[in-house]
C-alpha positions as CSV (number, residue, x, y, z in Angstrom):
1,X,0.0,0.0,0.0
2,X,1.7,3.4,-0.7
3,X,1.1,5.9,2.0
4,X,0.0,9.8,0.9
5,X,1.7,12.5,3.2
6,X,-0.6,15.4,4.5
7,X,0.3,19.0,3.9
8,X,0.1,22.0,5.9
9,X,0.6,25.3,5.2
10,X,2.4,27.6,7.7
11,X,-0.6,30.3,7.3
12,X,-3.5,27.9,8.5
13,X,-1.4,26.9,11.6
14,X,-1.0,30.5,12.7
15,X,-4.7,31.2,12.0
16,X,-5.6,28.5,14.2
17,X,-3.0,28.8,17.3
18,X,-3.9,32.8,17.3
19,X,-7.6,32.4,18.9
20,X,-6.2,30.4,21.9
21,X,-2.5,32.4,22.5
22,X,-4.8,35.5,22.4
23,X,-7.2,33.9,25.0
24,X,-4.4,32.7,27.7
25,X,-2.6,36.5,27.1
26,X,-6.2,38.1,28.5
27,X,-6.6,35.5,31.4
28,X,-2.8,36.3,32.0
29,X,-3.5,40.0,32.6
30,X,-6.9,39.4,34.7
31,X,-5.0,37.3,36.6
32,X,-2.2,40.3,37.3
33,X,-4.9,42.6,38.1
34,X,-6.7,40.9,40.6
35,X,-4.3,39.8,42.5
36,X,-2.7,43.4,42.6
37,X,-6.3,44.0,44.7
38,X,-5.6,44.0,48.8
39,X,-6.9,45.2,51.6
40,X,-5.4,46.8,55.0
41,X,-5.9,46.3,58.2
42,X,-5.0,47.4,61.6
43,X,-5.6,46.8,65.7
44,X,-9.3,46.3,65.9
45,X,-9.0,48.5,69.2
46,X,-7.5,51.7,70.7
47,X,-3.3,51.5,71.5
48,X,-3.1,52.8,74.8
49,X,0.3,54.2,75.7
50,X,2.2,55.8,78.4
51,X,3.7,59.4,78.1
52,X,7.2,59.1,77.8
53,X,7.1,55.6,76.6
54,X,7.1,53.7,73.3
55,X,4.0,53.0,70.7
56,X,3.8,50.1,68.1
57,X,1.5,51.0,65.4
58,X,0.7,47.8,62.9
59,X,-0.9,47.1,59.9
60,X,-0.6,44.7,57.2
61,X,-2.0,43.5,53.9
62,X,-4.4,40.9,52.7
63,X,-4.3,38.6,51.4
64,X,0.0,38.2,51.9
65,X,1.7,40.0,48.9
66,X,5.1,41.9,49.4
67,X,5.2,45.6,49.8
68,X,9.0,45.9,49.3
69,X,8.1,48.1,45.9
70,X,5.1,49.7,47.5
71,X,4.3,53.0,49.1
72,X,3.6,53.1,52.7
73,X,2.6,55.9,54.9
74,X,1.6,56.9,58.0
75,X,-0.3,60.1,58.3
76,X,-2.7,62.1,61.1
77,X,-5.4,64.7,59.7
78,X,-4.3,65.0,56.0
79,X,-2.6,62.9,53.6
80,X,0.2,65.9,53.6
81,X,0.5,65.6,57.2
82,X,3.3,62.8,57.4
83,X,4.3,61.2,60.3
84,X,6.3,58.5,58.5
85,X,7.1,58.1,54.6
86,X,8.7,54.6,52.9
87,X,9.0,54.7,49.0
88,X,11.4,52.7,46.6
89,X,12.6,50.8,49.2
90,X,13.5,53.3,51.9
91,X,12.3,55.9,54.3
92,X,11.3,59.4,53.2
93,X,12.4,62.4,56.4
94,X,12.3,65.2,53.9
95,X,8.5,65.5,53.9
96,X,7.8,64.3,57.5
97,X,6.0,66.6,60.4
98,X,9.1,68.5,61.9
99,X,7.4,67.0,65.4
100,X,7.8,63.8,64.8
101,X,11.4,64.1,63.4
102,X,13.7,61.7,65.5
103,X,11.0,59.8,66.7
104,X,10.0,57.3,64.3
105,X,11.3,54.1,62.9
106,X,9.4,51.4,60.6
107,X,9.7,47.6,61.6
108,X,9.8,46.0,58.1
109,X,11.0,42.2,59.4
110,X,7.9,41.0,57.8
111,X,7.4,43.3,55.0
112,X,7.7,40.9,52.2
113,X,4.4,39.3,53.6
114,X,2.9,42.7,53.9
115,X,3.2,43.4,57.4
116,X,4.7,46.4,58.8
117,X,4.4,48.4,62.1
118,X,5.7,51.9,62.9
119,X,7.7,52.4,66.1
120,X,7.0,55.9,67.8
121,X,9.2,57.1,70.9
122,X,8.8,59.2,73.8
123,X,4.9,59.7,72.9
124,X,4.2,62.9,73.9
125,X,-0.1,64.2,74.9
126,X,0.2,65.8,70.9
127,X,0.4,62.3,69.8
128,X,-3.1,60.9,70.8
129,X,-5.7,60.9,68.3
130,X,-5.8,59.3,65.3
131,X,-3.7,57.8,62.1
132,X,-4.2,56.6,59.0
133,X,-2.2,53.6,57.6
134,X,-1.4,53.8,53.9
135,X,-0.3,51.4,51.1
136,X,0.3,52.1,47.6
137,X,1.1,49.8,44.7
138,X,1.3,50.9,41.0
139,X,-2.1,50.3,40.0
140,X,-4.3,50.4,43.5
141,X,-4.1,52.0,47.3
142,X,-6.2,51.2,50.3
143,X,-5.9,52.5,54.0
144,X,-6.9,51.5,57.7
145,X,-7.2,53.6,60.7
146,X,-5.7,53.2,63.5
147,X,-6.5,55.2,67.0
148,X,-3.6,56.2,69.7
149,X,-5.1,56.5,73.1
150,X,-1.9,58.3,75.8
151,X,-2.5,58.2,78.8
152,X,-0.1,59.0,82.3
153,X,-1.2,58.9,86.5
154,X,0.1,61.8,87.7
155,X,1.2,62.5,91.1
156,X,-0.1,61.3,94.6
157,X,-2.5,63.7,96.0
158,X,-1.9,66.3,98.6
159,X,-3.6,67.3,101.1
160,X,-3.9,70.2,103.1
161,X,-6.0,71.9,105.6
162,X,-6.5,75.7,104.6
163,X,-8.4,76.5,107.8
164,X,-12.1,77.1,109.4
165,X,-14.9,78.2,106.4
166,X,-18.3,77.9,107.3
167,X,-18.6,76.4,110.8
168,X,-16.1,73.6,109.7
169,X,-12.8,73.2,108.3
170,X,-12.0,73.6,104.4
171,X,-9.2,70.7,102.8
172,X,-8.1,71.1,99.9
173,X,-6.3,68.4,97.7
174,X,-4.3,68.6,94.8
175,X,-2.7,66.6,92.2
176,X,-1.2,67.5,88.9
177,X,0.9,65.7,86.1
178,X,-2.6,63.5,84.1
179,X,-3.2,63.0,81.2
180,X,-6.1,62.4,79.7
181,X,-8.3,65.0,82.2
182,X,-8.7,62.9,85.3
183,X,-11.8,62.5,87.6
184,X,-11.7,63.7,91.5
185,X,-13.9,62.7,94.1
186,X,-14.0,62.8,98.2
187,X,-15.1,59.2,99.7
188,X,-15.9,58.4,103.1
189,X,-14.5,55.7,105.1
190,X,-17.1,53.0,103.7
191,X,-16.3,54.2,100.2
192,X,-19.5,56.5,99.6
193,X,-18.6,59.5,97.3
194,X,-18.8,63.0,99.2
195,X,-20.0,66.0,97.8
196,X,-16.9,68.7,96.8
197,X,-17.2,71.8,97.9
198,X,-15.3,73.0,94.9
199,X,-13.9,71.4,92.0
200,X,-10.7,72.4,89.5
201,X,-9.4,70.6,86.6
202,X,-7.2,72.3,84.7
203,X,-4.9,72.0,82.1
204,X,-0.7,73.0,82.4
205,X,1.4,74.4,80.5
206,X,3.0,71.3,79.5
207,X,-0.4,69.7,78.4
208,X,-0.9,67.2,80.9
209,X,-3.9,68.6,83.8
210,X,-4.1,69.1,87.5
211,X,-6.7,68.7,89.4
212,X,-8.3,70.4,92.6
213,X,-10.8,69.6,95.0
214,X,-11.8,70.7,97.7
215,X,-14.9,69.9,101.3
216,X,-15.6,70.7,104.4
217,X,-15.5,68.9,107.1
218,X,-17.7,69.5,110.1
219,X,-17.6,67.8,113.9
220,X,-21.0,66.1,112.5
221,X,-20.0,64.8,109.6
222,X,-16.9,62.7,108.3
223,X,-13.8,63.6,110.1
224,X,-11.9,60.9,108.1
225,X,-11.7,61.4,104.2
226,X,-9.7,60.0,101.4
227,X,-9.4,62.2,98.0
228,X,-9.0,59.7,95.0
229,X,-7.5,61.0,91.5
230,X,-9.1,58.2,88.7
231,X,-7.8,58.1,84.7
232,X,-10.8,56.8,82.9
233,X,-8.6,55.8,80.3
234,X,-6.6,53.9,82.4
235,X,-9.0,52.9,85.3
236,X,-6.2,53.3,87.2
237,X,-5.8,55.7,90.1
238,X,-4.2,57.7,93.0
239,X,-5.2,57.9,96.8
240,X,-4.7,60.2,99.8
241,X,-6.0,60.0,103.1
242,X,-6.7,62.6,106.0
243,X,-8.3,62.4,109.5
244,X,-9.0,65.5,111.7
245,X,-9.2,65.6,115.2
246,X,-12.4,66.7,117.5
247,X,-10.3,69.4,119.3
248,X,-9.3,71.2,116.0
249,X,-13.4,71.7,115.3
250,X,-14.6,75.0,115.9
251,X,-16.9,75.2,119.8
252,X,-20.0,76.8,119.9
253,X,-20.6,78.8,123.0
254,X,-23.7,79.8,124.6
255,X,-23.7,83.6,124.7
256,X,-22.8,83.0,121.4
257,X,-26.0,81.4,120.4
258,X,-28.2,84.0,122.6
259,X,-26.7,86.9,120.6
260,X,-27.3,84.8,117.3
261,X,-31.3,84.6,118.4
262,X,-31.3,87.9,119.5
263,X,-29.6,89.7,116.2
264,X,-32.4,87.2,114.3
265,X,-35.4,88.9,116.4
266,X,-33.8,92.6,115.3
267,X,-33.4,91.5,111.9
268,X,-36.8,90.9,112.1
269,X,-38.4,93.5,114.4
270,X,-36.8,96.8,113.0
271,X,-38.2,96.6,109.2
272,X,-41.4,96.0,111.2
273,X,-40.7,99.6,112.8
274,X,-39.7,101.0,109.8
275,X,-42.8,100.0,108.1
276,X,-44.8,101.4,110.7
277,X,-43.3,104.7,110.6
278,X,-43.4,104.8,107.0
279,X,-47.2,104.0,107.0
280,X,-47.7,106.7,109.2
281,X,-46.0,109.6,107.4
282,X,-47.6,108.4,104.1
283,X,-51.0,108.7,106.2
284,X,-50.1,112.4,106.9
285,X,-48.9,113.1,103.6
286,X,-52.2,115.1,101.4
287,X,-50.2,116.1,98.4
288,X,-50.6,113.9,95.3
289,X,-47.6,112.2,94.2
290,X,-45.3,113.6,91.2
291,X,-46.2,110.9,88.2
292,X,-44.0,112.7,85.7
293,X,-41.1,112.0,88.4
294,X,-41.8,108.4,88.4
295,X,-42.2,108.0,84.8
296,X,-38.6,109.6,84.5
297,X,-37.5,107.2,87.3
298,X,-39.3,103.9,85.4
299,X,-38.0,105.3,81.8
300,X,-34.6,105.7,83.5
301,X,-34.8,102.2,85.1
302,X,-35.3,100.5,82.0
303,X,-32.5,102.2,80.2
304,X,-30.2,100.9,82.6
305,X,-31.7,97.7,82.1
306,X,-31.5,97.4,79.1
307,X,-27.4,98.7,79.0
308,X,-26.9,96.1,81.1
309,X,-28.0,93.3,79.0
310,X,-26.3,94.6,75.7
311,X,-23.7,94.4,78.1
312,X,-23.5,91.0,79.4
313,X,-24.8,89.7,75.3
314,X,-21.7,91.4,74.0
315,X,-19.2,89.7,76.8
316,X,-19.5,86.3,75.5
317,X,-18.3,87.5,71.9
318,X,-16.1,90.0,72.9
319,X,-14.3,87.1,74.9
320,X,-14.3,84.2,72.5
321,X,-13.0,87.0,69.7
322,X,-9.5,86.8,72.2
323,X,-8.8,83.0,71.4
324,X,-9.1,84.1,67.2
325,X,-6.6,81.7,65.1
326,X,-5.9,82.2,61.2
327,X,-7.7,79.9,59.3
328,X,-7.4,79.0,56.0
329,X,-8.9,76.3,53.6
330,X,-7.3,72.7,52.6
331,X,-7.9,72.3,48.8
332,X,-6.8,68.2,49.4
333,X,-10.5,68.0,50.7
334,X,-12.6,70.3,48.3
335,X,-15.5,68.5,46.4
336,X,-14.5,69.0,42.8
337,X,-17.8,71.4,42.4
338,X,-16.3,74.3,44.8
339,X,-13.3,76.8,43.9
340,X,-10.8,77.9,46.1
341,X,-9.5,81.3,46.2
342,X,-5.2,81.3,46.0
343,X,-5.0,82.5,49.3
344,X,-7.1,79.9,50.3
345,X,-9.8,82.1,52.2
346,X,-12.4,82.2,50.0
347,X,-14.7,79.2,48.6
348,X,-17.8,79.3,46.2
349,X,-19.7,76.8,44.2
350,X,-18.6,76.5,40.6
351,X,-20.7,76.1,36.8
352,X,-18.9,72.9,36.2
353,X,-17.1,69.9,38.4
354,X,-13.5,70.3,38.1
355,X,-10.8,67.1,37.1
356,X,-9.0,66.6,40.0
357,X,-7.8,63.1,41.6
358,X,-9.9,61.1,43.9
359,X,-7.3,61.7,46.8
360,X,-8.6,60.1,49.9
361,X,-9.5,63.2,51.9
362,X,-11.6,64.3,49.4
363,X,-15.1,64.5,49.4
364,X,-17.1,63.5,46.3
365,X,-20.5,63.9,47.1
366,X,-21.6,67.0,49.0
367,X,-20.0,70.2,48.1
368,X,-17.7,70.5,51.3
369,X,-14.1,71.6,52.6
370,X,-12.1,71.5,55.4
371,X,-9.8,73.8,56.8
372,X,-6.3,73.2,56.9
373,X,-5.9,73.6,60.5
374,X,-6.9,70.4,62.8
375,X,-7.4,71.1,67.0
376,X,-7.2,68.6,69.5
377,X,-7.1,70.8,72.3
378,X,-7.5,74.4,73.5
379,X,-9.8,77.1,72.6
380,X,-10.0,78.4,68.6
381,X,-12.3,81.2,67.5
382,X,-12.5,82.0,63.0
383,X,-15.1,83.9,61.9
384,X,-16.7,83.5,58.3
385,X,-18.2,86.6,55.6
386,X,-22.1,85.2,54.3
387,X,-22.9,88.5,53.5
388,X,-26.9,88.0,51.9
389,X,-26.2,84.4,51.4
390,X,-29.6,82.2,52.0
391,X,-28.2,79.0,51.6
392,X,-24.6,77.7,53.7
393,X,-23.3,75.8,56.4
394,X,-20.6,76.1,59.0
395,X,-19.4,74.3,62.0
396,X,-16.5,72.2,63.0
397,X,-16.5,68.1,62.2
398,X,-14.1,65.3,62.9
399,X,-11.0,65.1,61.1
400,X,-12.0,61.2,60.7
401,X,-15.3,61.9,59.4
402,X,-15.8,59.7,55.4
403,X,-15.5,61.7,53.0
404,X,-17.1,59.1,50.2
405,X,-20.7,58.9,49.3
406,X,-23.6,60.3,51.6
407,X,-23.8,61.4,55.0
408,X,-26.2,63.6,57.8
409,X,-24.3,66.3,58.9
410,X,-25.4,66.0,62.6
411,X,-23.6,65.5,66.0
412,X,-23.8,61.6,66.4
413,X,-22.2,61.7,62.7
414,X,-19.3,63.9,63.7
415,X,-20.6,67.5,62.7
416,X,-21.3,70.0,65.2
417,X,-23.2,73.1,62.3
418,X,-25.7,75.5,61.7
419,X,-27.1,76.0,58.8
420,X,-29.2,78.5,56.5
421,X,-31.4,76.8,54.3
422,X,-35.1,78.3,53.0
423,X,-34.8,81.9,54.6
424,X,-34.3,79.9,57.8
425,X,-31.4,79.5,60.2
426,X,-31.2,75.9,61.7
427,X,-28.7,73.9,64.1
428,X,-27.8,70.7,63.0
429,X,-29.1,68.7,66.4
430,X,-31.1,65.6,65.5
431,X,-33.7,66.9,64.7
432,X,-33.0,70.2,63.6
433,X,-33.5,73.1,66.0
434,X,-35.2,76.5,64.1
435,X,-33.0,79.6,65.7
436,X,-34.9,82.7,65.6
437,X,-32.7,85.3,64.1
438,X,-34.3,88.9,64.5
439,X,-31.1,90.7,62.5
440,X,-29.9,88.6,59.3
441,X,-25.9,88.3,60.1
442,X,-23.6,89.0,57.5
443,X,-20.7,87.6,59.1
444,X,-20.4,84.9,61.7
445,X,-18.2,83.7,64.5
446,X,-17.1,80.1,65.2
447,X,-15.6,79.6,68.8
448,X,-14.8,75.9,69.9
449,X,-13.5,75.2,73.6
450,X,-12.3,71.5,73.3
451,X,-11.9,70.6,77.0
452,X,-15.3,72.3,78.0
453,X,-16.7,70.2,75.0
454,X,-19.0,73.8,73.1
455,X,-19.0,75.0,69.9
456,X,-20.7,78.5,69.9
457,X,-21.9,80.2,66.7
458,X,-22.2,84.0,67.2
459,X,-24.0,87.0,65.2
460,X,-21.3,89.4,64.9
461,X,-23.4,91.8,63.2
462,X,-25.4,92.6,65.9
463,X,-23.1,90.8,68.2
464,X,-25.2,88.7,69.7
465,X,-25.4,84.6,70.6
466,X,-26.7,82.1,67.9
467,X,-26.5,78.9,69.5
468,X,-23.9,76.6,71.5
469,X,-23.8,72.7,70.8
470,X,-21.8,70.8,74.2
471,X,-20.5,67.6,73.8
472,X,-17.7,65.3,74.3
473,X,-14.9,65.5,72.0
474,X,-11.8,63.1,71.2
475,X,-9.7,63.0,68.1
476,X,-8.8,65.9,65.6
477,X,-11.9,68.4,65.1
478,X,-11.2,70.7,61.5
479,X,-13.0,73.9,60.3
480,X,-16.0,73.0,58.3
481,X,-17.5,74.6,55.1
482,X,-20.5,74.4,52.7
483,X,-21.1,77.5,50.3
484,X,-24.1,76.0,49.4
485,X,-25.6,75.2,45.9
486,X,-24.9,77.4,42.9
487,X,-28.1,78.5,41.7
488,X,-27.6,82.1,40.9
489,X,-28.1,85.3,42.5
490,X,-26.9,85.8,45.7
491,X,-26.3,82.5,46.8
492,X,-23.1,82.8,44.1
493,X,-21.4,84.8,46.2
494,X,-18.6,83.2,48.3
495,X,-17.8,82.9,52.3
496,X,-15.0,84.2,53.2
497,X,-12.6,83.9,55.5
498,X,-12.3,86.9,57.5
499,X,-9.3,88.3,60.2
500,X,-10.4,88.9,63.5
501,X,-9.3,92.8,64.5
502,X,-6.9,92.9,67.1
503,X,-8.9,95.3,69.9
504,X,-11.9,93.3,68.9
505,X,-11.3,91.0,72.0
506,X,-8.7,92.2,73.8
507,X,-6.5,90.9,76.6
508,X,-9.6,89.1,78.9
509,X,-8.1,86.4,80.0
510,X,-9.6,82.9,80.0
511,X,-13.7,82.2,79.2
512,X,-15.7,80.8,82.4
């Protein structure tokens, strides 16, 4: 039998290998891509640290992937505010927060399976709050957050005896050197809480609070007190005893108590006379009174009256106006609808939604910014032109608010604002609170006291109070702004930024 070769030609085997090369190339680069996807992840609780000592701060990647090539940071209330920097393989100082410089080193043992942790020594009380933990690979980026809770006892309380107040004796104790603000309280022998006479707790220069309390003890009552310093964040705390004897008790003679009854029945019987004497003379008295003298008197009256409330409604202002900080606006977290002045003070709604990257900090949804400047502490008053505005929103909010898809601007959310909406003014409580307004402000004034735990909104046009939100605060809290919609008219115009005249609050020393 004589066998018959086949034949191929070289142009139908390409044509049919080129279907299935051009198939295993795409699952090939589906592959790449999904496995360049991760997530990151950090302590599912707060890192509680002493002062002085040394905090561990990890995260790592999942699933396992190496982040050798990758860029990791660690940042606080902005993505430009850098605590630590590693890119191309090494750390990055020249862009790090001169406060941190010195202070940090990253443990990258483990950083071929994606695990890294950043070492921060001698924590110091502007280091609580929280941080954001940042990886970058060429073609994705995720983040975790990570909260830094410091916390120190301070000293052992002293006590001292100040001498006799009020038919007893007045002890005072004090201890300073706490951080967070500590709790005081008097106790009994059995452990039953005693009510202070006075209470203190204040913060020092160095940022760390004292505290002062003070009782009095009477021969009746508890002669035998302890006075116990707690840190909540700790539950840890401090505690002092004292015991006073009988003979140091102030004695109550008798003459001393006859002359007490007797100056009671005088107290009592001569504005009887008086009376008497007064009812007899107006008896006697036939001429009619002067009403045009009383009028005067009445009219007079209420003018004084009324001085003295304008008064007491301009002190609050006048004395929040003495804590005024320059304030200006972060563009990192302007929705791409707003525009931002170059100086940074001025913010409006634009025609048209700008191009700019989808940087974390941003927000994407509502047409808000943040200011630039973040407090943790202390007292901070800005104040903001409106002009005829009829549609804004200003206030303070978390710096860890999300700034990605929809949220309630209330208190429970993070935002402490008021609002103008509808020819209405509104605080943002849930729900709203109406605020009557009897003179339409053109400018405003923001004044946040972080310890005390307000935010007061003020009418600096007619200088009077809008409305105070108290709470508890913790973390970073940032300027907040919303110019509103843009749909023409007045409600184009932009808020502004103002500066706070020098004489307008003067030296007044601290609120109360």
């Amino acid at each position: 039998m004589t066998g018959k070769v086949p034949s191929f030609s070289p142009g139908s085997k390409v044509s049919s290998a080129l279907p299935g090369y051009v198939a295993l190339c795409l699952a090939l680069q589906v592959h790449r891509l999904v496995s360049a996807q991760f997530t990151v992840t950090g302590p599912g609780h707060p890192i509680t640290v002493s002062l002085g000592g040394e905090a561990i701060l990890p995260c790592h990647l999942s699933p396992r992937m190496s982040a050798e090539n990758m860029e990791v940071r660690w940042f606080r209330f902005k993505f430009s505010a850098v605590v630590h920097l590693y890119r191309d393989g090494q750390d990055q100082y020249s862009a790090q927060m001169p406060e941190y410089q010195g202070r940090t080193e990253l443990l990258r043992d483990d950083i071929t399976n994606g695990r890294v942790s950043l070492r921060i020594r001698d924590v110091q009380p502007s280091d609580n709050g929280q941080y954001k933990c940042f990886f970058k690979s060429s073609v994705s980026y995720e983040e975790a957050l990570l909260e830094l809770q410091v916390a120190d006892l301070g000293s052992a309380p002293a006590i001292s005896v100040e001498g006799h107040h009020d038919g007893g004796i007045l002890v005072v104790c004090r201890s300073s050197g706490w951080y967070p603000q500590p709790k005081a309280q008097w106790r009994d022998l059995q452990g039953q809480l005693l009510p202070s006479a006075s209470e203190n707790i204040s913060p020092e220069a160095n940022g760390l609070f004292q505290a002062e309390i003070a009782i009095v003890l009477t021969e009746e009552s508890n002669q035998k007190v302890s006075c116990c310093v707690r840190n909540p964040r700790l539950n840890q705390e401090r505690e002092s005893a004292i015991s006073i004897a009988e003979l140091f008790f102030p004695k109550v003679s008798p003459w001393m108590v006859a002359l007490g009854v007797n100056l009671c029945l005088l107290a009592v019987l001569i504005p009887l006379a008086s009376y008497c004497v007064w009812r007899q003379h107006r008896a006697k008295d036939t001429l009619r009174p002067d009403i045009e003298s009383k009028k005067e008197a009445l009219r007079s009256d209420m003018k004084r009256q009324k001085e003295e409330y304008e008064a007491v409604k301009e002190l609050g202002l006048t004395r929040a106006q003495s804590y005024a900080v320059d304030v200006s606006l972060d563009p990192d977290t302007a929705n791409p609808w707003l525009l931002l002045s170059e100086d940074r003070k001025r913010v409006r709604h634009g025609d048209k939604r700008q191009d700019l990257p989808d940087n974390p900090e941003r927000f994407d949804t509502y047409p808000w910014v943040l200011g630039t400047e973040g407090f943790a502490g202390g007292r901070r008053y800005w104040e903001v032109e409106v002009g005829d505005k009829r549609g804004w929103e200003l206030g303070v909010c978390r710096e860890s608010v999300s700034r990605k898809g929809w949220a309630i601007a209330t208190p429970g959310n993070g935002y402490w604002a008021v609002r103008v909406w509808d020819g209405g003014y509104k605080a943002l409580t849930s729900p709203w609170t109406p605020l009557p307004v009897s003179i339409w402000p053109s400018r405003v004034g923001i004044f946040l006291d972080y310890e005390v735990g307000k935010v007061s909104f003020y009418n600096v046009t007619d200088r009077s109070h809008l409305f105070t939100f108290t709470d508890t605060f913790s973390g970073t809290l940032c300027p907040y702004f919303c110019p509103g919609l843009n749909p023409g008219g007045t409600n184009a115009a932009p808020l502004i930024i103002c500066p706070v005249p020098a004489e307008a609050g003067g030296n007044l020393g601290p609120l109360q």
